[in-house]
ROKOLVEX-999440 format. One line per 4 residues: their letters; for each residue x, y, z of N, C-alpha, C. Coordinates in pm, 1 decimal. Example, Ala and Ser with C-alpha at 12.3 -4.5 7.8 and 13.67 -1.06 7.14 Angstrom:
2
as> 1319.0/-569.0/780.0/1230.0/-450.0/780.0/1320.0/-330.0/780.0 | 1285.0/-225.0/708.0/1367.0/-106.0/714.0/1290.0/3.0/787.0
END
This chain:
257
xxxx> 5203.1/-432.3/-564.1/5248.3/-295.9/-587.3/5215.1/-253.0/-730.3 | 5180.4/-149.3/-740.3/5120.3/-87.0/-864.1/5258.9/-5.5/-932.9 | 5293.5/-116.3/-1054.2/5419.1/-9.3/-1161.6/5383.2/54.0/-1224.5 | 5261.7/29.5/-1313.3/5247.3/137.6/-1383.2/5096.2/190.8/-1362.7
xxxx> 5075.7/327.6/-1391.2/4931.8/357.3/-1350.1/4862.2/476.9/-1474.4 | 4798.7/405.9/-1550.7/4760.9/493.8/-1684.1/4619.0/549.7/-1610.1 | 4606.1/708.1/-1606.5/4473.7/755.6/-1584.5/4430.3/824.7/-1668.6 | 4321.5/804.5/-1713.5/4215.1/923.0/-1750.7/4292.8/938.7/-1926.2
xxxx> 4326.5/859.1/-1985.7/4445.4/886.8/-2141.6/4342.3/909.9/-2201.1 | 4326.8/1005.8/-2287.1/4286.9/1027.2/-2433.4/4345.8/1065.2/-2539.6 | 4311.9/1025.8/-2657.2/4373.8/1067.6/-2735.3/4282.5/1113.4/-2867.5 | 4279.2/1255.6/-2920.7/4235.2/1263.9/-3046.6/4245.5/1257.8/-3152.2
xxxx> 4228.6/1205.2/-3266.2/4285.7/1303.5/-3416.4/4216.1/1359.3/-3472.9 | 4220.5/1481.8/-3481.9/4068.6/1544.5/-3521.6/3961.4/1531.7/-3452.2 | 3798.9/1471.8/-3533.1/3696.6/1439.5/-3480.5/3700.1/1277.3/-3424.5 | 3800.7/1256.5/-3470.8/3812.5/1072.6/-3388.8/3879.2/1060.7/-3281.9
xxxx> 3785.0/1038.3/-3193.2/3851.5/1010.3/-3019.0/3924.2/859.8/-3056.8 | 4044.6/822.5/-3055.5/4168.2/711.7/-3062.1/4135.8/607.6/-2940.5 | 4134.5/732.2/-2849.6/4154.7/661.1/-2709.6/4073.7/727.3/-2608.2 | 3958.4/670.5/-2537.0/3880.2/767.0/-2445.1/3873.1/751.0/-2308.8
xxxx> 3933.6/833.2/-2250.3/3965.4/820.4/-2091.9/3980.7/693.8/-2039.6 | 4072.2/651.8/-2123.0/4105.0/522.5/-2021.0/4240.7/510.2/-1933.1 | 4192.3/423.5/-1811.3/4258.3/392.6/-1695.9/4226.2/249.2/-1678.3 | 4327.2/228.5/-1611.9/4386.6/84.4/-1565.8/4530.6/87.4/-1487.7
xxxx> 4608.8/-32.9/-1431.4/4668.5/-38.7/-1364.6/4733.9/-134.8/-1370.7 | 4882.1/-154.1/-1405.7/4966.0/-238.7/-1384.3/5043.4/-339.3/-1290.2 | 5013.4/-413.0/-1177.1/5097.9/-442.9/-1091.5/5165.6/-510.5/-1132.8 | 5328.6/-484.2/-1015.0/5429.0/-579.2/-1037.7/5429.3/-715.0/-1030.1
xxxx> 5517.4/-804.4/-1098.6/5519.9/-926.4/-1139.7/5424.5/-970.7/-1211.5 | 5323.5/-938.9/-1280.9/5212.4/-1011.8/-1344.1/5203.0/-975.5/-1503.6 | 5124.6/-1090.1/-1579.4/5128.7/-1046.7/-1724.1/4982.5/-971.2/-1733.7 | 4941.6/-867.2/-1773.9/4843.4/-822.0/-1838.0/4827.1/-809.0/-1969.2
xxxx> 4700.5/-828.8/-2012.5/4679.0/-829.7/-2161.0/4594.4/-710.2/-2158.9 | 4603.4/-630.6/-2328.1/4529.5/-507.9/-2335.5/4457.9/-557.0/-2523.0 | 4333.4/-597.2/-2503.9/4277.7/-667.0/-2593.9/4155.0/-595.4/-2647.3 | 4103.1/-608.9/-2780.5/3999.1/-535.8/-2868.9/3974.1/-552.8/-2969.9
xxxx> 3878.9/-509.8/-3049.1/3865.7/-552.5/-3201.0/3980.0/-442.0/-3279.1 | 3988.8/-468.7/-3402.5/4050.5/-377.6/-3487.9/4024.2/-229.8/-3485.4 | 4104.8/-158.7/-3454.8/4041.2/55.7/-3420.2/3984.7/56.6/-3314.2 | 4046.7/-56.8/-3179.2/3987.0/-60.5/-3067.2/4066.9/113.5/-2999.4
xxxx> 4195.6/121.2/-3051.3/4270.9/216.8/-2987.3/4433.3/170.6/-2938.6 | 4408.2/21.6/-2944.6/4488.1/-76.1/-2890.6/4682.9/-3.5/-2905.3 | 4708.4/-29.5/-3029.5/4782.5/63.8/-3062.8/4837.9/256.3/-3025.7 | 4754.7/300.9/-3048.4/4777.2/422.7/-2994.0/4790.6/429.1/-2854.7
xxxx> 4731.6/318.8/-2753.7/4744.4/361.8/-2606.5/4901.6/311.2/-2624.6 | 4942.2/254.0/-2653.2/5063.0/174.8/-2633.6/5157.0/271.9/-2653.6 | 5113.3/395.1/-2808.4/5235.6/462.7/-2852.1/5228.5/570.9/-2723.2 | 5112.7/607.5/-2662.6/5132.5/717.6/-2537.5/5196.7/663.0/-2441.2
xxxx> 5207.0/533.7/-2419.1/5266.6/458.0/-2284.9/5441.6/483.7/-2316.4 | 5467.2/497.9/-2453.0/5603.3/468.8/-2424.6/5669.4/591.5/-2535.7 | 5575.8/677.0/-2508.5/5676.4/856.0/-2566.3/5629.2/807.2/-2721.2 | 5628.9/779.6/-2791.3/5574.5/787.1/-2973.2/5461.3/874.1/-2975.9
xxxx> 5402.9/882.7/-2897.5/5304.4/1016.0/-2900.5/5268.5/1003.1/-2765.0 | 5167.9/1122.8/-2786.0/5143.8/1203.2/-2654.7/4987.9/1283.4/-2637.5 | 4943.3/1168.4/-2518.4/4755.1/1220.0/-2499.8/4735.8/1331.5/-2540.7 | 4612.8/1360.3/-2519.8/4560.7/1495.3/-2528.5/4517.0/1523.1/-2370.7
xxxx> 4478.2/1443.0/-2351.2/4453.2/1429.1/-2161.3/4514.1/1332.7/-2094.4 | 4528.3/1347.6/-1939.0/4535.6/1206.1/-1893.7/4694.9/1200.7/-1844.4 | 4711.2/1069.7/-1741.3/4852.6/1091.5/-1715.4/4900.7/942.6/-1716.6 | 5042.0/898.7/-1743.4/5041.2/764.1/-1729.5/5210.6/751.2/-1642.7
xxxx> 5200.5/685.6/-1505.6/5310.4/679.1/-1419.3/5353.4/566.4/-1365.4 | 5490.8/564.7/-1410.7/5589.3/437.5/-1390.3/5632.5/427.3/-1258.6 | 5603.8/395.8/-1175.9/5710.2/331.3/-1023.3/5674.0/498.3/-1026.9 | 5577.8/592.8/-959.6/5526.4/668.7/-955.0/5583.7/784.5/-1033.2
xxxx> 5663.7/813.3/-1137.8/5692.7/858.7/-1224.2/5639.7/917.8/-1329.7 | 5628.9/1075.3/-1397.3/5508.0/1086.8/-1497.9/5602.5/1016.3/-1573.9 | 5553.3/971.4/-1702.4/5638.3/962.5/-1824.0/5566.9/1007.9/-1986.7 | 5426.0/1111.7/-1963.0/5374.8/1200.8/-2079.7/5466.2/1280.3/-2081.8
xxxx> 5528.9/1317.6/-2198.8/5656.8/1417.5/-2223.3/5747.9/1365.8/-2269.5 | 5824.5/1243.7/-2207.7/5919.2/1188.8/-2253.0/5934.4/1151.3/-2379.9 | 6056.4/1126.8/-2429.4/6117.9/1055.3/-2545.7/6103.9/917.9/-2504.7 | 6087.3/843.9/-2630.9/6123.0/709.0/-2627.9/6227.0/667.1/-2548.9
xxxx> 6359.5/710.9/-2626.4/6471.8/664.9/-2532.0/6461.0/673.6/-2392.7 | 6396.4/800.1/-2362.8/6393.3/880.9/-2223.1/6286.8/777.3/-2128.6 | 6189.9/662.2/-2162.7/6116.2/561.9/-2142.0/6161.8/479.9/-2124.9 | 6271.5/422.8/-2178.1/6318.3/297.2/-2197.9/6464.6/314.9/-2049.2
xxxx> 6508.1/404.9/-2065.7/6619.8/464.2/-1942.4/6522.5/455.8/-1791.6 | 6386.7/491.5/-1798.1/6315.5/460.6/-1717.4/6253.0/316.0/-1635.9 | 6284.8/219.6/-1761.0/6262.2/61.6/-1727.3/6173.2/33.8/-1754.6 | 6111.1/108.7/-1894.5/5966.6/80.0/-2003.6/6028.6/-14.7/-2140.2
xxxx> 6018.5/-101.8/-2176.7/6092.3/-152.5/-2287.4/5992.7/-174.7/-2383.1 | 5944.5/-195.4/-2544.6/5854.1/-226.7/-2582.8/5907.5/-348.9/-2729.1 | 5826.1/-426.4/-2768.2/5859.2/-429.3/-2895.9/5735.7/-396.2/-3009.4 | 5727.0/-427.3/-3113.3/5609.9/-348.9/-3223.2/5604.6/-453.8/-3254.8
xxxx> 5487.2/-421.6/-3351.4/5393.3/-551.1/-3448.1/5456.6/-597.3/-3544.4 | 5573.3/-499.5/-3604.4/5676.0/-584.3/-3713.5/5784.1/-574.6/-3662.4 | 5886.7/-678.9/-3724.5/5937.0/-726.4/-3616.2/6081.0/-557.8/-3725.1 | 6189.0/-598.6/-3635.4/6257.9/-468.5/-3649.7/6377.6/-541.5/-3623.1
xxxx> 6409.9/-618.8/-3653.9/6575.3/-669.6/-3655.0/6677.0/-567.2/-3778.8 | 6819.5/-583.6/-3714.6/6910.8/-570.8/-3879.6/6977.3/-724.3/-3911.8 | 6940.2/-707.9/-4050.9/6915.2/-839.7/-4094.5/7063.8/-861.9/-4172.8 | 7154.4/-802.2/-4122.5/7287.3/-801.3/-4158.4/7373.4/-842.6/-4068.8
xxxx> 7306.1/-822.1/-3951.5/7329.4/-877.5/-3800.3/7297.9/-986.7/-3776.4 | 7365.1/-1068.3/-3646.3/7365.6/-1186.5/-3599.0/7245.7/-1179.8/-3492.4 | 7174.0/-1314.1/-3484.6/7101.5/-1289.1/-3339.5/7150.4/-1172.4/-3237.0 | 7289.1/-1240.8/-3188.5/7349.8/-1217.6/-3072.8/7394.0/-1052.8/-3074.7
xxxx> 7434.8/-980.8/-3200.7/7440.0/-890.6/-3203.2/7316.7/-781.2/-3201.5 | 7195.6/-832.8/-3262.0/7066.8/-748.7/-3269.7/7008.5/-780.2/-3128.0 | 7095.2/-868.5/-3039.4/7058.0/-846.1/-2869.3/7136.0/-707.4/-2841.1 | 7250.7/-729.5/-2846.4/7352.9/-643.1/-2814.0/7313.6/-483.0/-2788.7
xxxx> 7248.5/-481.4/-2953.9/7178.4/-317.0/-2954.2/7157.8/-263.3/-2856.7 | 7005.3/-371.9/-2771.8/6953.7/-324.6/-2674.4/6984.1/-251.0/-2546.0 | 7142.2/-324.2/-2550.1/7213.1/-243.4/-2434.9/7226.0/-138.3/-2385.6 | 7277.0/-132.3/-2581.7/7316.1/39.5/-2564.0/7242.1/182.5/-2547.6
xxxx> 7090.0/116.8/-2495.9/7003.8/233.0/-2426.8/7079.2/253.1/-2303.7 | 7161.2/170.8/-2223.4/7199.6/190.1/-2103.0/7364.6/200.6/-2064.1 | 7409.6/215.4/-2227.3/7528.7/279.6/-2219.6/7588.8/437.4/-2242.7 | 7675.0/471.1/-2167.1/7707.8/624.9/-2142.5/7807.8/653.9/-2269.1
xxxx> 7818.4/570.1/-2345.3/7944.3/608.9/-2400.4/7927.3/683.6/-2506.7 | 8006.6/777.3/-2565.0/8016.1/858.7/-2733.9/8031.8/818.5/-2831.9 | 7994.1/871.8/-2955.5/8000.1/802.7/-3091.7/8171.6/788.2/-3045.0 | 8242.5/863.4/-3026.0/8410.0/843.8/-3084.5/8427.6/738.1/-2972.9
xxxx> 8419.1/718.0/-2853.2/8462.6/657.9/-2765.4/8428.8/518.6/-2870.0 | 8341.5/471.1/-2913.7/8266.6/369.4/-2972.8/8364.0/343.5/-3121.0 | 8353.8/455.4/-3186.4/8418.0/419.5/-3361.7/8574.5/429.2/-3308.3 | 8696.3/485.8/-3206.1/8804.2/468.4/-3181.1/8810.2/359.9/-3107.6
xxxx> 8723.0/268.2/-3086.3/8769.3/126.9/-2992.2/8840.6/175.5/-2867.1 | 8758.1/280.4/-2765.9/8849.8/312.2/-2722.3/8889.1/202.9/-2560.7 | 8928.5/208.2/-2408.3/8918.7/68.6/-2337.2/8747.5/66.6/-2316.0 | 8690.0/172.8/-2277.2/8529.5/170.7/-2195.5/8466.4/121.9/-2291.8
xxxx> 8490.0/123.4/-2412.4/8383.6/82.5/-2522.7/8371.9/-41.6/-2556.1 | 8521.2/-101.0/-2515.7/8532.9/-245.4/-2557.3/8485.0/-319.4/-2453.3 | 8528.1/-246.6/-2321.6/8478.9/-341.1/-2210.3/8320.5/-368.0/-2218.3 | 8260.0/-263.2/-2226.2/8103.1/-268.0/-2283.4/8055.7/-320.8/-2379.3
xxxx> 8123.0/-349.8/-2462.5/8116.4/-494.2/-2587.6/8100.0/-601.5/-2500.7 | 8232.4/-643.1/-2433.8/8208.5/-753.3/-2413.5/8102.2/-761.1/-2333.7 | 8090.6/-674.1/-2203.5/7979.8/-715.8/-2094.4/7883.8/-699.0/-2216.7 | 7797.8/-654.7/-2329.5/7681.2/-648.3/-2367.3/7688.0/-803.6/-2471.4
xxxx> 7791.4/-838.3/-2481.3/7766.8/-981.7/-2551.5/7759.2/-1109.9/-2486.9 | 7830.0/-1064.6/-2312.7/7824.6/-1202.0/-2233.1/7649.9/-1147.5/-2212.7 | 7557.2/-1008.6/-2184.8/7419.1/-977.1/-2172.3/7307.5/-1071.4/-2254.4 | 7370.5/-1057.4/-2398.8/7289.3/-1071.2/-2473.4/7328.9/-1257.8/-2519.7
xxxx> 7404.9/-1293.9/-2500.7/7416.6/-1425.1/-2504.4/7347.9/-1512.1/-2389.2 | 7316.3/-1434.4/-2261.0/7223.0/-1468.2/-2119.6/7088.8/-1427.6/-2170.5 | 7027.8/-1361.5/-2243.5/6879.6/-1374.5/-2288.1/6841.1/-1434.1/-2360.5 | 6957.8/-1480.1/-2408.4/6905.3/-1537.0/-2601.0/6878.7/-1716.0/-2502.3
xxxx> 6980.1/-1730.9/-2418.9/6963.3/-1874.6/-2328.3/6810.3/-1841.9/-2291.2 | 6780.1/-1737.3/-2205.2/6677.8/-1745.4/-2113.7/6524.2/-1742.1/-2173.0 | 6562.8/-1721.2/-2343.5/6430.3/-1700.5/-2437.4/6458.4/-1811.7/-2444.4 | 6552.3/-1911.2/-2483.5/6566.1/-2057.2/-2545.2/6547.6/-2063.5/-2684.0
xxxx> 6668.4/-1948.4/-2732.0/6728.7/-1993.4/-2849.8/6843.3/-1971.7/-2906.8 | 6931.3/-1973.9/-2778.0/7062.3/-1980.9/-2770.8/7164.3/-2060.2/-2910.3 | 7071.5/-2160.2/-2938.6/7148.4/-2157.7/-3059.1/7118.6/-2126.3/-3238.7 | 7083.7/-2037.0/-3189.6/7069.3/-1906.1/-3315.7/7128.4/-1809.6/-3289.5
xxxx> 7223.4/-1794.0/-3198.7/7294.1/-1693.1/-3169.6/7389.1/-1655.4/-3297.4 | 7440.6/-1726.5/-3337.9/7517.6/-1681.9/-3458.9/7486.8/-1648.4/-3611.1 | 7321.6/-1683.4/-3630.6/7241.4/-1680.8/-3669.3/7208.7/-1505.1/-3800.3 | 7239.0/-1468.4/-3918.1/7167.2/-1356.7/-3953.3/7058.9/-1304.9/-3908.7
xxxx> 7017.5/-1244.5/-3896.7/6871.8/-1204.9/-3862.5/6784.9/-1201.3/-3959.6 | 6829.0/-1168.9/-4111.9/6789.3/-1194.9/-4234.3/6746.3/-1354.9/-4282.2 | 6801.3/-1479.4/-4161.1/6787.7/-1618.9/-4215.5/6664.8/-1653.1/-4062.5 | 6703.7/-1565.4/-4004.1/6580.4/-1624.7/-3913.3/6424.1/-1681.5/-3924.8
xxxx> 6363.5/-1788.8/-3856.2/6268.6/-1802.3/-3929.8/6203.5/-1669.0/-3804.2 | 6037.9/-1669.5/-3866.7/5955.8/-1581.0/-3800.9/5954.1/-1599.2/-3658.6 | 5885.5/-1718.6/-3623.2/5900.9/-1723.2/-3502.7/6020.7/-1675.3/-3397.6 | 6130.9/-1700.8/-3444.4/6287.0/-1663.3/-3367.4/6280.5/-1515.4/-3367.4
xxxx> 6257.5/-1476.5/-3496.4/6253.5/-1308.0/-3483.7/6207.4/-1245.4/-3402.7 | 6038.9/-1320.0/-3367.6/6013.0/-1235.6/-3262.6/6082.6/-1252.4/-3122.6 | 6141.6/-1353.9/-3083.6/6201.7/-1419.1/-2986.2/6321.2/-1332.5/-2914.4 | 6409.6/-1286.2/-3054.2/6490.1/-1230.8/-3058.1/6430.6/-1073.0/-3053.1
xxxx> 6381.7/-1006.3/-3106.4/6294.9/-911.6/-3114.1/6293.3/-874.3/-2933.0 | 6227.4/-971.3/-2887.7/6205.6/-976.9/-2719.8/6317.8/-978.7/-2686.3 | 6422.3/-1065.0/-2652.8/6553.6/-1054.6/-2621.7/6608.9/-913.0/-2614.1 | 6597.0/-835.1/-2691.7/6669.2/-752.2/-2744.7/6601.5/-623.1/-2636.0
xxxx> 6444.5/-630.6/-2663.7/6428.9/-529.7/-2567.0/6478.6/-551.3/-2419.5 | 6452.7/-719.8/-2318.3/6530.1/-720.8/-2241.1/6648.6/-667.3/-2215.2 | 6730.0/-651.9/-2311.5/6894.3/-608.1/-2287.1/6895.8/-465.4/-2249.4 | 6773.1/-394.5/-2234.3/6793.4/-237.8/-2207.0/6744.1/-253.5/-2035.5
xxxx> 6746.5/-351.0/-1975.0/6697.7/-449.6/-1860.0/6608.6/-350.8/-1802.3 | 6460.6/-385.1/-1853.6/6363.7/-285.7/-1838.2/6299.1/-392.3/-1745.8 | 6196.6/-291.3/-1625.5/6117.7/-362.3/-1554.2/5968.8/-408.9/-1573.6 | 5940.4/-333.0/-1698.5/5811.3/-338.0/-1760.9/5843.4/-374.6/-1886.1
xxxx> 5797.2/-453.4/-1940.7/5821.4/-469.9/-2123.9/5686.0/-506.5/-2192.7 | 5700.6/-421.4/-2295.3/5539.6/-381.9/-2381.6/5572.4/-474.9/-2459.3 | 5456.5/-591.5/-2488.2/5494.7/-636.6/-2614.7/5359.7/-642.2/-2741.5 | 5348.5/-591.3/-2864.7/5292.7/-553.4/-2962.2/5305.0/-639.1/-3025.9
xxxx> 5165.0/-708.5/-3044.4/5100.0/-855.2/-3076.7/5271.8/-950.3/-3124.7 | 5307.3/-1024.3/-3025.0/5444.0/-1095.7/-3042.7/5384.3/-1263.3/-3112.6 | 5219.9/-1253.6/-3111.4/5241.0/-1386.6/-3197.6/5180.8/-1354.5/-3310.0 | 5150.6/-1267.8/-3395.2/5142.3/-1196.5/-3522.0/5226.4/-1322.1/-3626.5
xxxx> 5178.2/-1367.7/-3711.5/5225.9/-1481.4/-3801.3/5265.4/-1607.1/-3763.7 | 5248.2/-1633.2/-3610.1/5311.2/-1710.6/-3611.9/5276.3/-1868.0/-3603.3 | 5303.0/-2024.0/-3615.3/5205.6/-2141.1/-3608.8/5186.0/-2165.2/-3442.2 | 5116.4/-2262.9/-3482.6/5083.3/-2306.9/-3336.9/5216.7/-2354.5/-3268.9
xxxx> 5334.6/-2395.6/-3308.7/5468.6/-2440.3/-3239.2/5504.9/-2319.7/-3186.8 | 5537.5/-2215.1/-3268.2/5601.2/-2111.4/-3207.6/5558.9/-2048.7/-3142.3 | 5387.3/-2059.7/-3130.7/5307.3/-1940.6/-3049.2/5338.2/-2015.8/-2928.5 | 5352.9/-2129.1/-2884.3/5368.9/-2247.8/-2760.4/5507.9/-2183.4/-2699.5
xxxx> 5594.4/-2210.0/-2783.9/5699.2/-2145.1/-2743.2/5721.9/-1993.3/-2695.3 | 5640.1/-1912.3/-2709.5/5599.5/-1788.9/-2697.9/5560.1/-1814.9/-2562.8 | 5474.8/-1873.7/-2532.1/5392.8/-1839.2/-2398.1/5479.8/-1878.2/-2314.3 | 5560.2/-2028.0/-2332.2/5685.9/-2065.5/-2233.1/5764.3/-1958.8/-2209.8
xxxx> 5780.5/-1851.0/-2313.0/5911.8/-1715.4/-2278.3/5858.5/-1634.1/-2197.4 | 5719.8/-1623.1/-2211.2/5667.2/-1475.8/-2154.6/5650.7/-1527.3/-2023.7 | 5637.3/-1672.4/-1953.5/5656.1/-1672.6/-1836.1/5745.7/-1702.2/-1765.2 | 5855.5/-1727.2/-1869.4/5960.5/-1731.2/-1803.5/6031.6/-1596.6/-1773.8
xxxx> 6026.5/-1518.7/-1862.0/6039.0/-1368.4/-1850.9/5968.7/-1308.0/-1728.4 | 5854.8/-1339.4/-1721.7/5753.3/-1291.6/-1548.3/5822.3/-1357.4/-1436.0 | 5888.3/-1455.2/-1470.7/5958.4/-1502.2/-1351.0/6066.2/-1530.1/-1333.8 | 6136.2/-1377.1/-1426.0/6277.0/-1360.6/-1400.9/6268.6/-1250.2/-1391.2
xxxx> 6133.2/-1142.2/-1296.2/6103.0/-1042.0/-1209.4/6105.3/-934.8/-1269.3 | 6025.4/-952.0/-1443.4/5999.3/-831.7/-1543.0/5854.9/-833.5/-1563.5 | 5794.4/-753.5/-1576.3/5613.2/-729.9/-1552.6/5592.5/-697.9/-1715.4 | 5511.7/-780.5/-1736.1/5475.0/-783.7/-1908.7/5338.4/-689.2/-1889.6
xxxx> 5315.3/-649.9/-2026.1/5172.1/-596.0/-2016.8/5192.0/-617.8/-2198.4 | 5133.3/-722.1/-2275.5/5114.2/-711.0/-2391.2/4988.9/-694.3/-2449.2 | 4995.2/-639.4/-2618.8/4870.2/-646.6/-2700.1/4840.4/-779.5/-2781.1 | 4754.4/-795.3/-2767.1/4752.6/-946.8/-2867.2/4647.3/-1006.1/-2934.1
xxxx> 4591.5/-1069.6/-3059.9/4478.3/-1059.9/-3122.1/4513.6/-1245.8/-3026.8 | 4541.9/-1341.5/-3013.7/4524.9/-1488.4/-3013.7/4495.0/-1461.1/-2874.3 | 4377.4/-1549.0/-2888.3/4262.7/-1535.7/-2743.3/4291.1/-1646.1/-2662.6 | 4356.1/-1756.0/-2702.3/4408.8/-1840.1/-2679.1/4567.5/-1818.6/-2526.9
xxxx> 4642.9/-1749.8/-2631.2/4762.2/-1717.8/-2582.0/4706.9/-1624.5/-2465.9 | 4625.3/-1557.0/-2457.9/4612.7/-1417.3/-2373.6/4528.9/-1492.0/-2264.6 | 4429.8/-1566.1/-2297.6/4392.0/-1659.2/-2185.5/4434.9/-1748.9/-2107.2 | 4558.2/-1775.4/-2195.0/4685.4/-1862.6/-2115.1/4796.2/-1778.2/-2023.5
xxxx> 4831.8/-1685.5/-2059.7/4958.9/-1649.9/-2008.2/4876.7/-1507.6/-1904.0 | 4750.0/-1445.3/-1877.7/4732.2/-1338.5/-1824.6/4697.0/-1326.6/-1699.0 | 4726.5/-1257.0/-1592.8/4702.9/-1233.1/-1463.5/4555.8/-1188.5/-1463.2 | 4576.7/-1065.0/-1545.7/4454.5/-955.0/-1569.7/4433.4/-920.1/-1734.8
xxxx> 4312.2/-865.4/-1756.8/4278.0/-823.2/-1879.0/4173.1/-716.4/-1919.8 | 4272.2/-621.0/-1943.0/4163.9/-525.7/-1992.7/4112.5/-501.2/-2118.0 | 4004.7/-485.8/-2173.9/3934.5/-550.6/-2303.7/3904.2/-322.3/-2336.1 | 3912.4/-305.9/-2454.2/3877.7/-201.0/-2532.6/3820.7/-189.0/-2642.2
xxxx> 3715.4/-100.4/-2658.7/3603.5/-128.3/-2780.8/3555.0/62.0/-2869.8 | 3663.0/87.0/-2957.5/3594.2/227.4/-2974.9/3707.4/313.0/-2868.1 | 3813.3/260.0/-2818.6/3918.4/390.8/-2767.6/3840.8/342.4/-2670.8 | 3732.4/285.8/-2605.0/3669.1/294.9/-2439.7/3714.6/188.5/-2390.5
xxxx> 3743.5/159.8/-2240.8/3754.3/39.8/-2217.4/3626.5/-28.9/-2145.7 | 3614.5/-108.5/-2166.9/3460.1/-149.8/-2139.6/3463.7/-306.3/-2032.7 | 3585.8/-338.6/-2015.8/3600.5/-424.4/-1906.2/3752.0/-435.2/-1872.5 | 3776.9/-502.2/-1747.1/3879.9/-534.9/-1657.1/3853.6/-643.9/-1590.3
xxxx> 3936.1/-743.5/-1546.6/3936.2/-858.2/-1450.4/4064.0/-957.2/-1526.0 | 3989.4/-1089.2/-1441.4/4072.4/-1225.3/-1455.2/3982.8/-1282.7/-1584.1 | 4129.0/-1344.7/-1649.8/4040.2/-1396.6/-1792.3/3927.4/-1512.1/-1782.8 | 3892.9/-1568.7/-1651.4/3755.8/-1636.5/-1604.1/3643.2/-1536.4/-1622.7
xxxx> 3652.8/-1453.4/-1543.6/3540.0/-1340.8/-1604.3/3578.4/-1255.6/-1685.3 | 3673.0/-1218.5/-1767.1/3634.6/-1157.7/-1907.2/3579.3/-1207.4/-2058.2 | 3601.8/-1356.9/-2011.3/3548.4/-1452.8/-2129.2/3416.3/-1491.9/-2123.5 | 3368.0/-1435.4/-1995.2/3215.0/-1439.4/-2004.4/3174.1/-1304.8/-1985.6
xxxx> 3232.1/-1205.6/-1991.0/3133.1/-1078.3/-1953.8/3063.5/-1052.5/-2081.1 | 2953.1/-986.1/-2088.7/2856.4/-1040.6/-2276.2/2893.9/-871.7/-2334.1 | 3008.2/-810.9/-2267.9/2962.2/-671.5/-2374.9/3143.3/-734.2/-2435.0 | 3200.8/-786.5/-2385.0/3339.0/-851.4/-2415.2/3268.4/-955.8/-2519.2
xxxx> 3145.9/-1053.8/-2476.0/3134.9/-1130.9/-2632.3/3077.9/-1068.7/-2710.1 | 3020.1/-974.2/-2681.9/2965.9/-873.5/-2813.2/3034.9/-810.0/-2929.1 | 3134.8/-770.2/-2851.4/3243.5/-666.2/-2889.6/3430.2/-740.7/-3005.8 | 3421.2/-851.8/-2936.4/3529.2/-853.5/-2902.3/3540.5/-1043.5/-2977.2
xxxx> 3494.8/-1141.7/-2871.7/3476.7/-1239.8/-2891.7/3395.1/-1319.0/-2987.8 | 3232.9/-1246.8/-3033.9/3188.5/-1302.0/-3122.2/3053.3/-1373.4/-3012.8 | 2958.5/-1340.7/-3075.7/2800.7/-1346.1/-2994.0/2835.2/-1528.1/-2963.4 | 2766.1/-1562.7/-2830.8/2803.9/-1675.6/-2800.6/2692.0/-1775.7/-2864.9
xxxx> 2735.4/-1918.7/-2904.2/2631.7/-1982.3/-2955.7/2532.5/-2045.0/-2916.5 | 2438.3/-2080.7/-2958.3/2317.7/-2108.1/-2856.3/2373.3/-2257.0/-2841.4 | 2307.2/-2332.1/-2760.4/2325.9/-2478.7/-2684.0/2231.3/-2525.3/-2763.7 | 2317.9/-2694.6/-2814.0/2258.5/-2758.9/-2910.0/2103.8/-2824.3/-2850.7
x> 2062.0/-2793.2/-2722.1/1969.0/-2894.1/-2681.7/1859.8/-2793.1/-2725.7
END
């Protein structure tokens, strides 16, 4: 089944086409990667996917849903979740609480209901801390829960980072290069989350420069060069298609014989 369905997106600024009519297709349960060199566009398709801006053409639809127009928030209420390339914790906060946040995309309640402690607000505390104490397990790092976010190392941040968008219990979650700094331990640990996350019936579609990770964890992959997209498939044939090693991978080397 097809969740999300980006057609025909462009985007301009001025005389620089960002993003040029590209389409692709999301199905449910699977990880897709959306991969390119640097000013591929990579970025900007992402900010049209989830309300931060908005094509100039083109339409992009959730569980057949438009969602060009929307607000962020108004995306995320939809079951679009994302995280960004830096990480965005409050670093005054505990793990368990910078899960918590996430909730409250999917809570009804008012500033006063919230600053008077009033019963609905508390009850929603707790259900969003027994929430966010069940992701922080299901990322596997439950014990950093009590944790600053300010003492975290990098790797956890992003971990938590992810966690956090889970808690707005989105069916799609964007994630914006999630192994950005990180060593080879934590990027390992990374790929263990993101499939454990796919198979706790949430459909990833991330950006990511480690060719490694994206060849490990991807269903499908669509490769972008110049805002165009210039291939699609299984990462068996995108690691050999030659405008992907041209572009993207780095001209292949000749054979020592």
């Amino acid at each position: 089944m097809t969740l999300l369905k980006v057609k025909d997106v462009t985007r301009r600024f001025g005389g620089l086409v960002a993003v040029d009519s590209v389409s692709f297709e999301v199905h449910e349960g699977t990880i897709k990667a959306l991969i390119g060199p640097n000013g591929a566009g990579k970025s900007t398709l992402f900010n049209t996917l989830t309300g931060f801006d908005r094509p100039d053409l083109g339409s992009v639809t959730f569980d057949g849903t438009e969602l060009i127009g929307r607000a962020p928030r108004a995306v995320v209420r939809a079951g679009v979740a994302r995280t960004f390339q830096n990480t965005q914790l409050f670093n005054q906060m505990t793990a368990v609480e910078n899960v918590m946040v996430g909730a409250q995309a999917h809570q009804g309640r008012g500033f006063s209901a919230a600053a008077l402690r009033l019963p609905r607000a508390m009850a929603e505390d707790a259900e969003s801390g027994r929430e966010a104490a069940r992701l922080l397990r299901l990322i596997g790092i439950d014990e950093w829960s009590g944790t600053l976010g300010g003492d975290l190392p990098a790797g956890i941040r992003r971990l938590v980072e992810i966690a956090r968008a889970l808690a707005t219990s989105p069916r799609l979650l964007l994630l914006d290069e999630p192994a950005a700094g990180l060593n080879a331990t934590e990027t390992a640990e990374l790929i263990s989350t993101l499939f454990r996350v796919r198979d706790s019936g949430i459909t990833v579609l991330v950006v990511e420069h480690d060719m490694g990770l994206v060849m490990e964890v991807s269903d499908e992959i669509v490769v972008l060069d110049r805002g165009a997209k210039i291939a699609e498939g299984p990462p068996r044939i995108i690691q050999k298609d030659p405008a992907v090693i041209a572009a993207y991978l780095g001209e292949e080397e000749p054979d020592d014989e």
